[in-house]
N, C-alpha and C positions, 0 to 999 in steps of 0.2 A: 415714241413710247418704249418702257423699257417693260420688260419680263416682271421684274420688283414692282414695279409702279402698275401694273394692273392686277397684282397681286395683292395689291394695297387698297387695290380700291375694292376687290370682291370682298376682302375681310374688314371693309367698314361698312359694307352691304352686308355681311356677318354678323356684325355686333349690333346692327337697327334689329335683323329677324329676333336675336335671340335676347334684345332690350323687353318687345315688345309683339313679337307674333308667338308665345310661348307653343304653340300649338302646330303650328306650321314648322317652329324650329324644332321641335321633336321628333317630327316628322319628318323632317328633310334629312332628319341626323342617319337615316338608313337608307338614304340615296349614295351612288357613288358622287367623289368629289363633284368632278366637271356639271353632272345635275343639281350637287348639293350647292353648289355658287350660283348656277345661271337662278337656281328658286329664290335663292335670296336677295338678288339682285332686282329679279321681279318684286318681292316682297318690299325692297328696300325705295324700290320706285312710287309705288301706291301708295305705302307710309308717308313717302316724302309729298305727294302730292296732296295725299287727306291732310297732313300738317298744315298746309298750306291752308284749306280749305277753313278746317277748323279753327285756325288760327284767329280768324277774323279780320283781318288785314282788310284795308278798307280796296286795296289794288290788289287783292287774290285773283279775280277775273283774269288782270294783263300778268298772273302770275305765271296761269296756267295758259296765257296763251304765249308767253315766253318759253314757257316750258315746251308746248307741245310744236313752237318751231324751230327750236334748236336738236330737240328729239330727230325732225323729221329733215332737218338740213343735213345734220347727220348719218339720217340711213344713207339719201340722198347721194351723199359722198364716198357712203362705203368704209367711214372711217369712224369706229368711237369715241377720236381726239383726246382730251386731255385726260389722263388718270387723277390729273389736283381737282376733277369735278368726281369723286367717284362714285356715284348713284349714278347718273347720266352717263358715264361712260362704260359704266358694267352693263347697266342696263340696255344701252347701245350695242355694245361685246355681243351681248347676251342673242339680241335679236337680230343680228348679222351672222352668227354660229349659229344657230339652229331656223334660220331662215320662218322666222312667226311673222305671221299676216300683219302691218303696220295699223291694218284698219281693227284690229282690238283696241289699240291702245289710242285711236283719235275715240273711239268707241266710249273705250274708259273715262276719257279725260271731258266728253263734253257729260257723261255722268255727274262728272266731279262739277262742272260749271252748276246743274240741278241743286247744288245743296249751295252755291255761291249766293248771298243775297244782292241784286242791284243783277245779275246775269239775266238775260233775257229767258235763259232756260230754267231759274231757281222755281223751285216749288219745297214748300213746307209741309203740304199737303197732301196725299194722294185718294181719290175718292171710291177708285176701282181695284181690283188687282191687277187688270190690266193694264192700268195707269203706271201702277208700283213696277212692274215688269218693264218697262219701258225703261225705268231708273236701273233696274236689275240688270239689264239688258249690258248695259256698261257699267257699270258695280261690281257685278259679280259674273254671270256667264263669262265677259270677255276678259275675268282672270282664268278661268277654268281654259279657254280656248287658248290662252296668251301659253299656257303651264304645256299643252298637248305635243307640243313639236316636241318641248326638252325632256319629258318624259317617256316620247317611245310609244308607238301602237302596234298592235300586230295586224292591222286592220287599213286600210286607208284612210288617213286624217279625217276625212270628210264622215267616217259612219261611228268616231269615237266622240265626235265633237255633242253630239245632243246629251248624252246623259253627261258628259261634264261639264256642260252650260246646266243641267240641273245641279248635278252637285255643288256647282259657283252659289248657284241659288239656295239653295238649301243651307248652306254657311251665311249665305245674309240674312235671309231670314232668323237663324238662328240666335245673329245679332242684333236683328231687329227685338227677337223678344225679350235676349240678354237686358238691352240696353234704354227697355223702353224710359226708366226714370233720368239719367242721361242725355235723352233726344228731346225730352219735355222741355228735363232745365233751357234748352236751346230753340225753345218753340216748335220743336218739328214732332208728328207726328207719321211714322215711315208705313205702319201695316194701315191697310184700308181704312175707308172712312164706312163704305157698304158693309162691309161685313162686321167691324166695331155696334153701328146701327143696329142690325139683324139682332143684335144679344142686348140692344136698351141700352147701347153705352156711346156716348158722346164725348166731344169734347172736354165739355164742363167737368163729365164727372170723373177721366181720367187723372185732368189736372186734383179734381180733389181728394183721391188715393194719394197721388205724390206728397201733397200738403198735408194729409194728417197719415200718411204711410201705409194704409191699411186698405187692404182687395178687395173691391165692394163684390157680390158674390156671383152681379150680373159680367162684371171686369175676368172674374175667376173662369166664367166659363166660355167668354170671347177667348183667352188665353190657352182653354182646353183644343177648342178649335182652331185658334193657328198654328199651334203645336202638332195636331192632327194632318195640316197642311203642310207642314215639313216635315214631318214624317215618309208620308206620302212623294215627296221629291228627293228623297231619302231612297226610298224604293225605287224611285224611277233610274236613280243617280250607280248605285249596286252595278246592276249587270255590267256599268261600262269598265270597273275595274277589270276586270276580267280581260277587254279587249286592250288593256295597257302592257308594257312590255314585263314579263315576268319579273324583273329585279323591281322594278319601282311599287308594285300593288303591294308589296306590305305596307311602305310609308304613306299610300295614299291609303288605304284601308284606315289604317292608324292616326288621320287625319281625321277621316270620315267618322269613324269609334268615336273621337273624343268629342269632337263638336256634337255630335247625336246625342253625347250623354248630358251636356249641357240644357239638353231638355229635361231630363231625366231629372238634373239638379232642380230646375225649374219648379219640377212638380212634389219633388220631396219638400222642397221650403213652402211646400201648399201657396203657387205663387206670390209667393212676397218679393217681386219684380221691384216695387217703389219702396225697399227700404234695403235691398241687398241684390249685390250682384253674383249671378251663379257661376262657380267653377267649378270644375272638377278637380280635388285634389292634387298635389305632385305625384303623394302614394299609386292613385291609380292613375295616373296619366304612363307613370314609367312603366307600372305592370302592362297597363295596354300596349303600348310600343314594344314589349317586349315579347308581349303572346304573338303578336301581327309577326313578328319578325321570326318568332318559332315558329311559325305556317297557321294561328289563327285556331279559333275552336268555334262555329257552326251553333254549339248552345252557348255564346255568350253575350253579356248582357249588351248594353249601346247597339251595336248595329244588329245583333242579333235579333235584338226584340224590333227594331226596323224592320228587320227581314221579314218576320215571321208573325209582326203583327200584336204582340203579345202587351205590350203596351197599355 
């Protein structure tokens, strides 16, 4: 392995963050280097696995179990080997320098099996939240936990880990409601089936918002209350910034800001989820990144109205 050639691999771990995690690469932009690469190499891992996933491949299953044993012959060896694989090898790099638990990423990966079809673990479906949690569990938490070593705690690893398995959560969900017309076109429904019920909404009538585009008003207020319940893990997710190492809590602050305001979008398009996907501007994404890294302002909006309830 040369110096150049792992060099090479972290900067095409680089260009996936900043093709396609606009939000995390914003945010990683005000970590130092050596964190700003090992995130992206994380970043560049998960991407390359959901591609897989999404792909549809009718061999995704032996994709991912290709993947997750050459990942783990790897650690195994103590060596990242080739820099000409460079997502697998950074990401390897990644997790031999900062020494992260291997059991996130088999964690992660039998997640990614759940949305395999023909995987014994796939599910379309989930009925409870605690079902949905289970999928989260390896989704999302065990990115949040995977992120904690290269980020730094002031704390002992073990007392920062819970609120950032909620903050993992709180970004899937967020995606969950971003994308619900998305998850349709592909059969899946990801938020509860219990609590969709609880508000008179079903299957049936989901799929027929998508097909004629328009929020039925019982839809409208299911989406008011899962929005409420990320919120809520929003709040829980908060205080752990705080026990992360000083240099890194603006970029995760600024992570946290913009995905929170993605709700925010949600509810300004008076949920029109099945005809348009919510962003939040470039204009304020930069200003957010840029207040977070000025030390932040207490009355501002996205996390602030988390904090404080205001919402």
């Amino acid at each position: 392995m040369t110096e150049t050639g792992a060099l090479a691999a972290y900067r095409h771990c680089e260009r996936i963050a900043a093709a396609h995690g606009r939000t995390y690469f914003l945010a990683a932009r005000l970590l130092s280097p050596d964190r700003r690469r090992a995130v992206h190499a994380l970043y560049a891992f998960a991407r390359e696995v959901d591609d897989i996933v999404d792909g549809g491949a009718k061999d995704a299953a032996a994709q991912l179990d290709r993947i997750e044993r050459r990942l783990l012959d790897r650690l195994d060896a103590g060596d990242p080997g080739d820099p000409g694989e460079p997502v697998l090898f950074a990401v390897t790099d990644t997790i031999l320098r900062y020494g992260i638990a291997r059991g996130h990423f088999r964690v992660f990966l039998d997640s990614m099996r759940m949305d395999v079809p023909g995987s014994p673990l796939f599910r379309d479906r989930y009925p409870t939240m605690a079902d949905l949690r289970v999928y989260m569990r390896g989704s999302a938490a065990a990115i949040g936990l995977q992120l904690l070593p290269v980020l730094g705690t002031t704390v002992p690893l073990a007392e920062a880990e819970p609120p950032a398995a909620a903050l993992g959560e709180a970004f899937q969900l967020t995606n969950f409601l971003r994308d619900i017309a998305e998850d349709l076109d592909r059969d899946r429904v990801y938020l509860p089936a219990d609590d969709w019920t609880a508000f008179g909404v079903d299957p049936a009538l989901l799929t027929h918002c998508r097909r004629t585009g328009r929020t039925d008003p019982r839809v409208r207020r299911a989406l008011s209350h899962f929005i409420a319940l990320t919120r809520d893990l929003y709040r829980a997710a908060l205080p752990g910034i705080d026990l992360l190492h000083p240099r890194v809590r603006p970029a995760i602050r600024t992570a946290a800001a913009l995905y929170a305001e993605i709700l925010d979008e949600i509810e300004r398009s008076d949920y029109t989820v099945f005809t348009h996907r919510a962003v939040v501007p470039n204009h304020r994404r930069l200003w957010v990144a840029a207040r977070e890294f000025a030390g932040g302002d207490p009355r501002r909006p996205g996390l602030g109205a988390v904090t404080t309830g205001n919402k």
